[in-house]
C-alpha positions as CSV (number, residue, x, y, z in Angstrom):
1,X,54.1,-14.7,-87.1
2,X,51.6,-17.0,-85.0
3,X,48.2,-16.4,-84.8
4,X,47.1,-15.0,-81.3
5,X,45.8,-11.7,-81.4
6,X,44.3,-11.3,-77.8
7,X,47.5,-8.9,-77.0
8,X,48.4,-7.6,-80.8
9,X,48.5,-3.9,-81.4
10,X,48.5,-2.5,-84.8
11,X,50.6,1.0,-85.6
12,X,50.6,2.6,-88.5
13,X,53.9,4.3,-89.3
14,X,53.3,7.7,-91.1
15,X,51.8,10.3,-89.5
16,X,51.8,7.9,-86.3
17,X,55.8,7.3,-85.7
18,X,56.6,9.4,-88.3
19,X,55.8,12.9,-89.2
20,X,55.3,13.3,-92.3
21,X,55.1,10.4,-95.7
22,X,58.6,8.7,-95.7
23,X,58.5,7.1,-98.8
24,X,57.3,10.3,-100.3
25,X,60.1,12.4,-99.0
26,X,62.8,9.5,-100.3
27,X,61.1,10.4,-103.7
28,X,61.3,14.2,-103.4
29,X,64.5,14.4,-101.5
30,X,66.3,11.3,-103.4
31,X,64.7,9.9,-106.3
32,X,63.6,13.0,-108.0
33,X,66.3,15.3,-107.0
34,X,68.4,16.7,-110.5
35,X,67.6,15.6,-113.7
36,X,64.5,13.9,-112.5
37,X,63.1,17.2,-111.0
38,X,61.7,17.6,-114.4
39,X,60.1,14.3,-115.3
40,X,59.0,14.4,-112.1
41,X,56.7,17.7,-112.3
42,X,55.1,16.6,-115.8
43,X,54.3,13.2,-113.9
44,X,52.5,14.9,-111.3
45,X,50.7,17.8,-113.2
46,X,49.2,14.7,-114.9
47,X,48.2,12.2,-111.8
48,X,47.3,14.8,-109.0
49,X,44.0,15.1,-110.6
50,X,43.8,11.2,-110.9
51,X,45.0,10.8,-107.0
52,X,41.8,13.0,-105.6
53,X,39.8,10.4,-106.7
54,X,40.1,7.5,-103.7
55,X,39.8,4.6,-106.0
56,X,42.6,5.5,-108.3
57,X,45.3,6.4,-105.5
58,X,46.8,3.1,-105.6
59,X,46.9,3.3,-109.4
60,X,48.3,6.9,-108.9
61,X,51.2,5.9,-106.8
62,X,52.6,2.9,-108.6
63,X,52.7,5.4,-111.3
64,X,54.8,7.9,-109.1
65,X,57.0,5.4,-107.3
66,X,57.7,3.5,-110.7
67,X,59.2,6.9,-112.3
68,X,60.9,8.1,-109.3
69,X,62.6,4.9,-109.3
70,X,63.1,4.1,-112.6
71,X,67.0,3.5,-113.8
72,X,68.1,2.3,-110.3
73,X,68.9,-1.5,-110.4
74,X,67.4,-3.7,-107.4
75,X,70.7,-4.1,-105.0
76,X,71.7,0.2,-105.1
77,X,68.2,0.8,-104.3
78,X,68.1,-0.9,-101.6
79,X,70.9,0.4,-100.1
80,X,70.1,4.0,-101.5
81,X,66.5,3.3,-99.0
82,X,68.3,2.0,-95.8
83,X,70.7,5.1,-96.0
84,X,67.6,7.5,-96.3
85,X,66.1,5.6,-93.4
86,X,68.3,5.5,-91.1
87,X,69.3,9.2,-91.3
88,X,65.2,9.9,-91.4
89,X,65.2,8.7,-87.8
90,X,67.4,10.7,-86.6
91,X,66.6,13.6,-87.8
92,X,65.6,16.0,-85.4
93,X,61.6,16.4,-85.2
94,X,60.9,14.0,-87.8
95,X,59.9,10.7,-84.9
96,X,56.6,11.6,-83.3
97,X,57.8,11.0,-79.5
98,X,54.2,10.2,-78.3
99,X,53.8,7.4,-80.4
100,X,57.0,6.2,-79.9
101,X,56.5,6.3,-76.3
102,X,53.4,4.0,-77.1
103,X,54.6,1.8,-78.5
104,X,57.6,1.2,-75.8
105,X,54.8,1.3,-73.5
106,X,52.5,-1.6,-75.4
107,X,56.4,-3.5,-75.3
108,X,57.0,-3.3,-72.2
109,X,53.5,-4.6,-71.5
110,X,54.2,-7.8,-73.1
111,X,51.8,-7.0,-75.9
112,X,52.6,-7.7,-79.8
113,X,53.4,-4.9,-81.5
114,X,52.8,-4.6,-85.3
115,X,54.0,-1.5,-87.8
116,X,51.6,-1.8,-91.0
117,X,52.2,0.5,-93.1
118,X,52.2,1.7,-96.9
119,X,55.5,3.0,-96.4
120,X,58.4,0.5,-98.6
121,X,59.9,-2.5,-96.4
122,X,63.3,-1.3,-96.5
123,X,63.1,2.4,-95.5
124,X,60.4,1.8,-92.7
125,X,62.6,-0.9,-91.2
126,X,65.6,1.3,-91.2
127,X,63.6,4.1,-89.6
128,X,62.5,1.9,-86.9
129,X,66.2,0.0,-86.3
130,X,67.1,3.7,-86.5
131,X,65.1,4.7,-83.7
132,X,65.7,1.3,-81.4
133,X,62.5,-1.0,-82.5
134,X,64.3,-3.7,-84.5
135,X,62.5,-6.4,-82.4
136,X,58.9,-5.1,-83.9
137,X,57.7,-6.7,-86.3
138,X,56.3,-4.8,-89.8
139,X,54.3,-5.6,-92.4
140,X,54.6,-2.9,-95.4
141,X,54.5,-1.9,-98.9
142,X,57.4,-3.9,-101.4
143,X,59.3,-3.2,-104.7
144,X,60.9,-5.2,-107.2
145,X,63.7,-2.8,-108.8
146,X,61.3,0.2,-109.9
147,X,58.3,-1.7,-109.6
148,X,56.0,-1.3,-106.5
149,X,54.2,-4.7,-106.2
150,X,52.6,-4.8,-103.0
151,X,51.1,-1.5,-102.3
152,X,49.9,-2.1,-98.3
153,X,47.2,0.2,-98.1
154,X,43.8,0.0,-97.4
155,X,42.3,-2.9,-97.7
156,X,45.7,-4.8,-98.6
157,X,46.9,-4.3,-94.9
158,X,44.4,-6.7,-93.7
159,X,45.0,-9.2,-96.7
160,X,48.7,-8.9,-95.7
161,X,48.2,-9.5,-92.1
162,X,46.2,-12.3,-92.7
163,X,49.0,-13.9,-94.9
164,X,51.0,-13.8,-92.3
165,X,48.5,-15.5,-89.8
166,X,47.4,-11.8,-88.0
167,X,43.4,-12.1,-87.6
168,X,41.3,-9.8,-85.7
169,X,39.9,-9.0,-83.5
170,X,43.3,-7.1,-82.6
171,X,43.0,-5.5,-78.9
172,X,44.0,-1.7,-80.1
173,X,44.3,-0.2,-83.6
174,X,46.3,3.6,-83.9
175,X,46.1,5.2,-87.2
176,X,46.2,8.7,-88.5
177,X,44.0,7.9,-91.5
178,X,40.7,7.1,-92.8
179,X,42.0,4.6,-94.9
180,X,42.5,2.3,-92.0
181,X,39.1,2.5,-91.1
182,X,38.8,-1.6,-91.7
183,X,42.2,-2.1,-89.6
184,X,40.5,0.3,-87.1
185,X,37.0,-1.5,-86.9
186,X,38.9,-5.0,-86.5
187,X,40.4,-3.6,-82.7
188,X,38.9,-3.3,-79.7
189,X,40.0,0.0,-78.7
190,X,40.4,1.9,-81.9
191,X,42.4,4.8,-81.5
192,X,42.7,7.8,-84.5
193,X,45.5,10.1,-84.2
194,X,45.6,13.9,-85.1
195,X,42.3,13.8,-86.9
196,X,40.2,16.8,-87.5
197,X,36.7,17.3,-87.0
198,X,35.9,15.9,-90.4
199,X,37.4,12.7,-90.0
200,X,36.7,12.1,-86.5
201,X,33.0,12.5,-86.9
202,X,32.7,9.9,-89.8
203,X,35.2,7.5,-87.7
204,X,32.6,7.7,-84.8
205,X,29.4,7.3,-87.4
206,X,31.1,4.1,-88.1
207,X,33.5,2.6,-85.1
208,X,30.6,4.0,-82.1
209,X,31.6,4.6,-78.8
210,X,34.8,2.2,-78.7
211,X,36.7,4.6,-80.9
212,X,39.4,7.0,-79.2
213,X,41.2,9.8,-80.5
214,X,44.2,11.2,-79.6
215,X,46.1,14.4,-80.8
216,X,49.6,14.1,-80.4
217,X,51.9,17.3,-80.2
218,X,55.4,15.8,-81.0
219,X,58.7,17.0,-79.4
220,X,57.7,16.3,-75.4
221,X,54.3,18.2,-75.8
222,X,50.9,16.5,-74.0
223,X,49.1,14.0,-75.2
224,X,45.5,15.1,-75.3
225,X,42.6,12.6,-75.7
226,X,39.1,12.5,-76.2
């Protein structure tokens, strides 16, 4: 990646591209289907109390990815994620079409687009090769076998970014979430998606006047923005 950011745009994927939390469904649909289905409930009767609490999340999911994935060797679980990708994006409903639209629009701009995400590397590459982006770049969440060891969220997507020689200022930021409120307040035009009143109010006590939000229907729906 080079270093120019006057025409970057940063997307999140989940919630942004994608309805719904990808890796998350891979786990219910996939990794905790069977004989996991039990492990799997004890494991979250035990951390969903611990994942309320904003500063243990990160702690909380390692926790949850590690046992969903546990037992599967590096190479099958790879493959097992690219599968569950690609058939993710085409699945009917699943790709939010106004952020897909977006994003073609940014591209056919001439401006750098960027997926970050929390989502795992493989399975949020597959999705978007799935659903014609292979030339975007991402930058996203990795595992080693079970283990999750870079968990992109929060404040690790602008550690990763910078890594890779991304620096704000970026010139527009779309995110669904709160938790991109630094990626947000490093872009010109920040832009929140689908918030409610809530999250939208403390987005604006913090990001001003620049910020923009957007509620986006799916399907072919209108794009409302205010």
């Amino acid at each position: 990646m080079s270093a120019s950011t006057a025409d970057t745009v940063i997307v999140d994927f989940d919630g942004v591209l994608l309805r719904g939390d990808a890796f998350g469904l891979f786990l219910r649909r996939t990794a905790f289907a069977g004989a996991r289905l039990p492990l799997a409930a004890a494991a979250l009767v035990f951390l969903a109390p611990i994942a309320t609490v904003p500063a243990f999340r990160p702690w909380a999911a390692r926790w949850v990815s590690r046992i969903g994935l546990l037992g599967r060797n590096a190479e099958e679980l790879r493959a097992e994620l690219a599968r569950f990708g690609a058939d993710l994006g085409a699945e009917p409903g699943r790709i939010i079409a106004p952020g897909l639209r977006m994003i073609r629009t940014h591209l056919a701009a001439g401006d750098r687009v960027i997926v970050v995400t929390a989502c795992e590397h493989t399975l949020a590459r597959a999705v978007l090769d799935a659903i014609g982006l292979a030339g975007v770049e991402l930058v996203a969440s990795h595992i080693r076998g079970p283990r999750l060891i870079v968990h992109n969220h929060g404040a690790t997507k602008m550690a990763q970014l910078a890594g890779q020689g991304v620096t704000p200022p970026w010139r527009v930021a779309y995110s669904d979430s709160l938790s991109d409120l630094p990626i947000l307040g490093s872009a010109e035009q920040p832009v929140l998606v689908n918030a409610n009143a809530r999250q939208v109010a403390r987005a604006r006590r913090l990001l001003g006047a620049r910020l923009t939000t957007v509620t986006w229907l799916g399907g072919q729906g209108p794009e409302v923005r205010r």
